[in-house]
TIKOLTI-273277 format. One record per residue (C-alpha): x, y, z; residue in one letter. Coordinates in steps of 0.2 Angstrom, whole numbers, plus 5000, padded with zeros to 4 digits. Each point is the difference from the previous one (the first is absolute). Layout:
BEGIN
px_py_pz_type
X_Y_Z_A
...
END
This chain:
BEGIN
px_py_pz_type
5006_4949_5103_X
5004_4985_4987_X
4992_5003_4986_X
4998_4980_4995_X
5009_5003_4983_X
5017_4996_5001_X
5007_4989_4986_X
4987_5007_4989_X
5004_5008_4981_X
4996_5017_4995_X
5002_5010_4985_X
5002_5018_5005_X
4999_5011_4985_X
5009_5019_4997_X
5010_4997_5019_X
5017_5006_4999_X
4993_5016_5008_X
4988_5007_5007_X
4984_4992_5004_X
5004_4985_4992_X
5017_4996_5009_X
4990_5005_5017_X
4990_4986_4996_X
5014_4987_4995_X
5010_5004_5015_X
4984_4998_5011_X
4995_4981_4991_X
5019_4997_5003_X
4998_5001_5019_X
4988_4990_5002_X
5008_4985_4989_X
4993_5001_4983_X
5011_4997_4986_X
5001_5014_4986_X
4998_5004_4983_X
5005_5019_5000_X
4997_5011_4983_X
5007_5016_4993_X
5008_5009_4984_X
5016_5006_5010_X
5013_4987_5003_X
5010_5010_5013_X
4984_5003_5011_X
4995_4980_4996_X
5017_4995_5007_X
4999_5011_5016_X
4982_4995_5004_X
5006_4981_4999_X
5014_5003_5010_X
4989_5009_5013_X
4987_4985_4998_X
5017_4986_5003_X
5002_5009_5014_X
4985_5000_5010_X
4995_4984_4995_X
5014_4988_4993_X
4994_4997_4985_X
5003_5007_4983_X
4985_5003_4989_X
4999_5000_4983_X
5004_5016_4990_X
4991_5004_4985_X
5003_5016_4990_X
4986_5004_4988_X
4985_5011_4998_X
4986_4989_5009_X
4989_5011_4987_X
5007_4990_4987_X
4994_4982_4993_X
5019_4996_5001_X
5004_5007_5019_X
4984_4989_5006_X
5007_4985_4992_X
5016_5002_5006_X
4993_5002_5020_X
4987_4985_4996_X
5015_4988_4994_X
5010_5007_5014_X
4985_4994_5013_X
4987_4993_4991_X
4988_4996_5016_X
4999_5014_5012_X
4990_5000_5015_X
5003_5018_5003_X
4998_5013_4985_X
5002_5018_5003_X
4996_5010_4984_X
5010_5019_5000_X
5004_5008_4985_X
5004_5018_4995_X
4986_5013_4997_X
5002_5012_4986_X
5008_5018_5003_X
4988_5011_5006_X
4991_5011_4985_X
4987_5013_4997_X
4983_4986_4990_X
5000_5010_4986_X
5019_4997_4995_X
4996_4980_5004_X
5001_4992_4979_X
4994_4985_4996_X
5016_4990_5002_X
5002_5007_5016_X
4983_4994_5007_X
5005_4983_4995_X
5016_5000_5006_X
4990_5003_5017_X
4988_4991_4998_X
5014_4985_4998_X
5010_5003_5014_X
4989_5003_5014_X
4982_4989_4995_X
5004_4988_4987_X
5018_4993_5007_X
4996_4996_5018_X
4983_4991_4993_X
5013_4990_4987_X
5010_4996_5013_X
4984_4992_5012_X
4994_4990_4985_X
5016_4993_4998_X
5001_4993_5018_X
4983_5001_5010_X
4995_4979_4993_X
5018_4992_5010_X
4995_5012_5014_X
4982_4994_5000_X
5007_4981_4998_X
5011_5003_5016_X
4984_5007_5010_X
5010_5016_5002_X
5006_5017_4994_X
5004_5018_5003_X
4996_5014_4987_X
5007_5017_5007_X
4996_5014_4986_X
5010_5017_5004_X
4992_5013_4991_X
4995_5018_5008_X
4992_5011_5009_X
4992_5007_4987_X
4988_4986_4996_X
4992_5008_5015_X
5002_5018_4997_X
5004_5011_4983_X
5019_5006_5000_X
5002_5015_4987_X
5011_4993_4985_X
4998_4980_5005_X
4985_4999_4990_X
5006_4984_4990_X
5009_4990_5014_X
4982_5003_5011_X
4992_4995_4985_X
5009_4984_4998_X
5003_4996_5017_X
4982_5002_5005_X
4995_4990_4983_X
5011_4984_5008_X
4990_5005_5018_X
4985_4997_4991_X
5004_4986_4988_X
5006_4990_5015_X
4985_5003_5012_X
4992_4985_4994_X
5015_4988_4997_X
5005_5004_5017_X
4981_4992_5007_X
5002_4985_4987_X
5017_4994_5006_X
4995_5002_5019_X
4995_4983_5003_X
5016_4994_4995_X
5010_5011_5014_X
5006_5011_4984_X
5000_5018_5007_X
5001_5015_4988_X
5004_5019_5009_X
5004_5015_4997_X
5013_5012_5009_X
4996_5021_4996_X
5014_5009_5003_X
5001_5016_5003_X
5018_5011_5002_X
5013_4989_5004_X
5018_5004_5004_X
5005_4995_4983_X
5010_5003_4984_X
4984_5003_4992_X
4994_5014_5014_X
5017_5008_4998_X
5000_5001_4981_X
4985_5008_5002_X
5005_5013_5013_X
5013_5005_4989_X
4990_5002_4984_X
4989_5012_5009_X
5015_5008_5009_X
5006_5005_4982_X
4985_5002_4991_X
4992_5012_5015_X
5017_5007_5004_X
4999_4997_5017_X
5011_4989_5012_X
4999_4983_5002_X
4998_5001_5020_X
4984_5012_4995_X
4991_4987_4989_X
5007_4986_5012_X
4989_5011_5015_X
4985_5002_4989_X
4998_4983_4996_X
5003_4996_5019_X
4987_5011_5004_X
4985_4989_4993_X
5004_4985_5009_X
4995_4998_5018_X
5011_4989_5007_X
5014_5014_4994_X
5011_4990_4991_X
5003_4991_4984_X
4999_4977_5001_X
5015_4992_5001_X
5002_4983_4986_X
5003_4989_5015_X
4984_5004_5007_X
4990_4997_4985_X
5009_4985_4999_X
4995_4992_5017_X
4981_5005_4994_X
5003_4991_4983_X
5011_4983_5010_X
4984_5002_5012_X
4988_4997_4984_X
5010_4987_4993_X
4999_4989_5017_X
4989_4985_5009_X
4994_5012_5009_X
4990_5010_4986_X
4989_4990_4992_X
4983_5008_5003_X
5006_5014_4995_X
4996_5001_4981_X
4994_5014_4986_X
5006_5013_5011_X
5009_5015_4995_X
5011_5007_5019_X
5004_5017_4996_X
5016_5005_5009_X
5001_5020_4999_X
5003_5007_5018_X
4983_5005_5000_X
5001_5010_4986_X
4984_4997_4993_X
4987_5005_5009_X
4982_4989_5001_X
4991_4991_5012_X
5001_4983_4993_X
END
């Protein structure tokens, strides 16, 4: 399928792994030119080789912490009128609510609500003058369900779900879309640190926690970043754009409703 967006900008935040770079090799097939985002320059580089690759084009690198005034500066200078935005950040380690301080909070609070809603104000008015723009927030599963020890990251990624319900229905006319993608476990760095943490910490084997966590999803595996990345390049396209305020939970099933 084309997705009608080749030639277009994006800013892809937090993608030399995981999630992010799924989604910036996914925009890369189908023709949009890149601004890719991260704090390791060796994983930058690779991912904008990898991007060169499949596409031809280089995109722009920018190392900084998109949390920071001066990493969203530096990725609004280095493409100052996206069409596509695609908001991914890190979430805080997982830890018990009642060890959470005050700085901690905020530091949550910053990274997963308040920076991706920065970021929109700073470019939702050019996409709204241009009659057209794609807002993909990743933020989590847990929006949707409680996961023990996330209590902040759901916190803040469900006050950004919440926030953007209406803006999302304000910008509509203008063929502005704002989304959401819920992961759930995803064969990533993030998933494996994870397994390891509880490996040691329970004093079990890896392959043992690895089974356990299989063992709640349906479709009997873990996501792979290039399939979240089509969902998110999908999102971004022509072909989306009455699909707006929606939160597309992508879990293998793992959470279990109705609707």
């Amino acid at each position: 399928m084309d997705l009608g967006i080749a030639g277009r900008k994006a800013i892809v935040c937090a993608s030399s792994r995981g999630l992010g770079r799924g989604c910036a090799l996914a925009l890369a097939e189908a023709g949009v030119h890149l601004t890719i985002n991260g704090r390791d320059e060796k994983a930058l580089e690779e991912t904008a080789q990898a991007i060169k690759k499949l596409s031809g084009h280089s995109p722009h690198i920018v190392r900084a912490d998109v949390s920071s005034k001066e990493g969203q500066a530096a990725l609004l200078k280095a493409c100052p009128d996206p069409d596509i935005l695609v908001n991914n950040n890190g979430g805080p380690p997982p830890k018990n609510f009642r060890e959470i301080d005050r700085d901690a909070l905020l530091d949550g609070v910053v990274q997963n609500m308040v920076t991706p809603i920065e970021l929109i104000q700073a470019v939702i008015n050019t996409m709204i003058e241009r009659k057209f723009g794609r807002i993909i927030n990743i933020t989590s599963s847990s929006v949707r369900t409680p996961l023990q020890g996330l209590d902040l990251s759901s916190g803040a990624r469900a006050g950004l779900t919440g926030f953007l319900a209406g803006v999302a229905r304000e910008v509509a006319p203008d063929n502005v879309t704002i989304n959401a993608i819920l992961p759930g476990m995803f064969d990533t760095d993030r998933i494996k640190s994870m397994v390891a943490k509880q490996s040691q910490s329970r004093n079990v084997s890896e392959e043992t926690v690895r089974n356990e966590r299989l063992a709640t999803i349906p479709a009997g595996r873990f996501g792979t970043p290039e399939e979240f990345g089509k969902m998110c390049a999908f999102l971004a396209s022509i072909h989306a754009g009455f699909i707006t305020g929606q939160n597309i939970l992508m879990d293998g099933g793992a959470f279990r409703s109705s609707y």
